[in-house]
DRENSE-411441 format. One record per residue (C-alpha): residue in three letters; x negated, y negated, z; residue number from 0. Coordinates in nm, 2 decimals. Layout:
! residues N
+------+--------+--------+--------+-----+
| code |     xx |     yy |     zz | pos |
+------+--------+--------+--------+-----+
|  ALA |      X |      Y |      Z | NUM |
...
+------+--------+--------+--------+-----+
This chain:
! residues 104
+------+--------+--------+--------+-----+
| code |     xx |     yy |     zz | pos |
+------+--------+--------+--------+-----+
|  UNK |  -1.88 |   2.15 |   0.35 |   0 |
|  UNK |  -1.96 |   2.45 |   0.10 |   1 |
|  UNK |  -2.26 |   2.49 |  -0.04 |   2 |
|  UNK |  -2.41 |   2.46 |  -0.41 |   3 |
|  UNK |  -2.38 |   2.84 |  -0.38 |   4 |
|  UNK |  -2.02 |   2.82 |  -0.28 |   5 |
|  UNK |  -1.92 |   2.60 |  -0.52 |   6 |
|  UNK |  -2.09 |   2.74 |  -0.83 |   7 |
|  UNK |  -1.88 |   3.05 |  -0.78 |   8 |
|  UNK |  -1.54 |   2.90 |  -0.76 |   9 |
|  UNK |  -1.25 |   2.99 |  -1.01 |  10 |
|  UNK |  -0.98 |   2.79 |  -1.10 |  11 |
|  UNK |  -0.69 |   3.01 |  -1.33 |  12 |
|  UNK |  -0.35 |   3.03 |  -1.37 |  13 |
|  UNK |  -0.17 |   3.30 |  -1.14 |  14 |
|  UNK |  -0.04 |   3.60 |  -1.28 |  15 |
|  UNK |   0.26 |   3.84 |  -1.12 |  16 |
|  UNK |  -0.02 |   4.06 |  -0.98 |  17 |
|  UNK |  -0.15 |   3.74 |  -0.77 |  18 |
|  UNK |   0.16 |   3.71 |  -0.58 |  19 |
|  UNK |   0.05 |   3.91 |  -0.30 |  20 |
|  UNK |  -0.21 |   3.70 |  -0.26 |  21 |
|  UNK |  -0.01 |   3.35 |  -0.30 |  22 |
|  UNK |   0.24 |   3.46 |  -0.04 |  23 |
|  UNK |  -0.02 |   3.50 |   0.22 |  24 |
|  UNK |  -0.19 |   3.20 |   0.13 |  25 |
|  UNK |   0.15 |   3.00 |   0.16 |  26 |
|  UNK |   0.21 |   3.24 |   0.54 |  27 |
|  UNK |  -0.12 |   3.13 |   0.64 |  28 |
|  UNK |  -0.05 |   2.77 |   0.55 |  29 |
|  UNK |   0.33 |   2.80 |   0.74 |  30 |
|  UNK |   0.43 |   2.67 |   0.41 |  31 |
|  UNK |   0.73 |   2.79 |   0.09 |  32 |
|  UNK |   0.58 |   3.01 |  -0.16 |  33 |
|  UNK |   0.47 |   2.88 |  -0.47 |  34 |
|  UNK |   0.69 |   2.89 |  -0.77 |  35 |
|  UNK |   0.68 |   2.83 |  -1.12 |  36 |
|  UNK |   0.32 |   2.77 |  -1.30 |  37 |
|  UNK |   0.13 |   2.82 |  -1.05 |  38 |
|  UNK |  -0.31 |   2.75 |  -1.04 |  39 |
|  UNK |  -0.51 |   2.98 |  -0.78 |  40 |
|  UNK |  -0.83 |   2.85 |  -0.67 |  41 |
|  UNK |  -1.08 |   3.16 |  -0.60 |  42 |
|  UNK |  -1.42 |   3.21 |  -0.41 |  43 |
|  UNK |  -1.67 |   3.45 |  -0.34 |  44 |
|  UNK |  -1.41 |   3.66 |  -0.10 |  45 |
|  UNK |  -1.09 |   3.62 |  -0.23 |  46 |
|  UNK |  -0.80 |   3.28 |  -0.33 |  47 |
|  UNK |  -0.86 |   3.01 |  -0.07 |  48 |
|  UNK |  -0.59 |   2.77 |  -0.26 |  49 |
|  UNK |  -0.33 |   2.73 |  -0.48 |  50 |
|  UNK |  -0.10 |   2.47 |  -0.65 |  51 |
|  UNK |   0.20 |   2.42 |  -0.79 |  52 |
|  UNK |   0.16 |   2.24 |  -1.16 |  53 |
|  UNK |   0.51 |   2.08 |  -1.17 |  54 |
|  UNK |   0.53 |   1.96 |  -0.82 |  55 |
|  UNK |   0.14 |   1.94 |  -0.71 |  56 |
|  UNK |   0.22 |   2.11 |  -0.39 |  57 |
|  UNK |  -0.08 |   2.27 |  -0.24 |  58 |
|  UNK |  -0.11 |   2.60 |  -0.07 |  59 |
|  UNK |  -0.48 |   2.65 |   0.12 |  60 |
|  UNK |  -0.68 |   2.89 |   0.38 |  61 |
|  UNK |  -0.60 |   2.66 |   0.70 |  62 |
|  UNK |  -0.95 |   2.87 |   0.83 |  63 |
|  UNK |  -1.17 |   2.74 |   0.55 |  64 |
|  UNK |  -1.27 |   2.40 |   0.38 |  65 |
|  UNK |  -1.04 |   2.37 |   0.13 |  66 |
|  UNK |  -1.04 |   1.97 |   0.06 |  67 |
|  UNK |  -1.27 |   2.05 |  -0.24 |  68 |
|  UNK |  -1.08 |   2.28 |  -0.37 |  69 |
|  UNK |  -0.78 |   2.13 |  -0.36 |  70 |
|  UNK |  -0.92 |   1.81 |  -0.53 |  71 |
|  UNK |  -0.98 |   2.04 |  -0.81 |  72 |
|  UNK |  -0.66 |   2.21 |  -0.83 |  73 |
|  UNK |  -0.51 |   1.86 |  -0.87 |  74 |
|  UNK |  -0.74 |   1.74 |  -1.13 |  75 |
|  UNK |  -0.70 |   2.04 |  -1.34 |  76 |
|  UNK |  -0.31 |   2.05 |  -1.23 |  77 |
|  UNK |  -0.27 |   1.68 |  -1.35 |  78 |
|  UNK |  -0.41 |   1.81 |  -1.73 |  79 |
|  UNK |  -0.20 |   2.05 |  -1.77 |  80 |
|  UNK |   0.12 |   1.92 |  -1.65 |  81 |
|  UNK |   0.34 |   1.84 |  -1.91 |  82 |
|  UNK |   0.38 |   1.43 |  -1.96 |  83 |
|  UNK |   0.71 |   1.28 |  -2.04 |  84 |
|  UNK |   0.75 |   1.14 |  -2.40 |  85 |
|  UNK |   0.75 |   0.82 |  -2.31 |  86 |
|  UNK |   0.41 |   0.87 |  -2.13 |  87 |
|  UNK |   0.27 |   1.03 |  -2.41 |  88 |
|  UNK |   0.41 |   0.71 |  -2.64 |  89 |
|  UNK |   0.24 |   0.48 |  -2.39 |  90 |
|  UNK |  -0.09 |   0.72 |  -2.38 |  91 |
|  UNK |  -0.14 |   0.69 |  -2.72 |  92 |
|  UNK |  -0.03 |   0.31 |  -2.74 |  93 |
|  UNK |  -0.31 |   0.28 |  -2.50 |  94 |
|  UNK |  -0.56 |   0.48 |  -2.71 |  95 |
|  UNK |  -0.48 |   0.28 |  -3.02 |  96 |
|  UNK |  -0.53 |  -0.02 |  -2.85 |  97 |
|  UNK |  -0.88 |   0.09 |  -2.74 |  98 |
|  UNK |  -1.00 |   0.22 |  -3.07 |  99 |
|  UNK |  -0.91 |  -0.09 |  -3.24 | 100 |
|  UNK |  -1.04 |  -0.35 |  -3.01 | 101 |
|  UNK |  -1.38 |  -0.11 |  -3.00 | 102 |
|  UNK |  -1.47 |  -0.23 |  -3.36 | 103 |
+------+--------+--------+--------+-----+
């Protein structure tokens, strides 16, 4: 389990070309396809310990670290960002209607 320490120094950002060095050995130590596409990098104190892909949520992570943590947040942050459908965004905002109006 990390620490308060650990965890207060975490980054979660969006990987840019010059990360791919880092995402292909994350998906080499992990035995696991590269990432592609829009991709988020989770970072520590030493370095990226996970990664996701936004469109598919597949997760790339340091098999010699804790990474269940991390990889709860990349899916959080991954499932705000993804782009919803149009008929989910219809239905989202249904649903949001329906809750401001019953609140009054």
């Amino acid at each position: 389990m990390l620490s308060h320490a650990q965890l207060s120094t975490l980054t979660i950002r969006r990987a840019h070309d010059a990360d791919g060095g880092a995402l292909a050995q994350l998906a080499g130590l992990d035995s696991a396809r590269p990432l592609a596409g829009q991709v988020l990098l989770a970072e520590g104190e030493n370095g990226p310990v996970a990664a996701i892909e936004v469109d598919s949520g597949r997760v790339v992570a340091d098999p010699f670290l804790r990474t269940r943590h991390e990889s709860e947040l990349l899916r959080a942050r991954a499932a705000q960002i993804r782009p919803r459908s149009r008929g989910a965004r219809r239905r989202g905002r249904r649903r949001a209607f329906r809750r401001v109006a019953t609140a009054r």
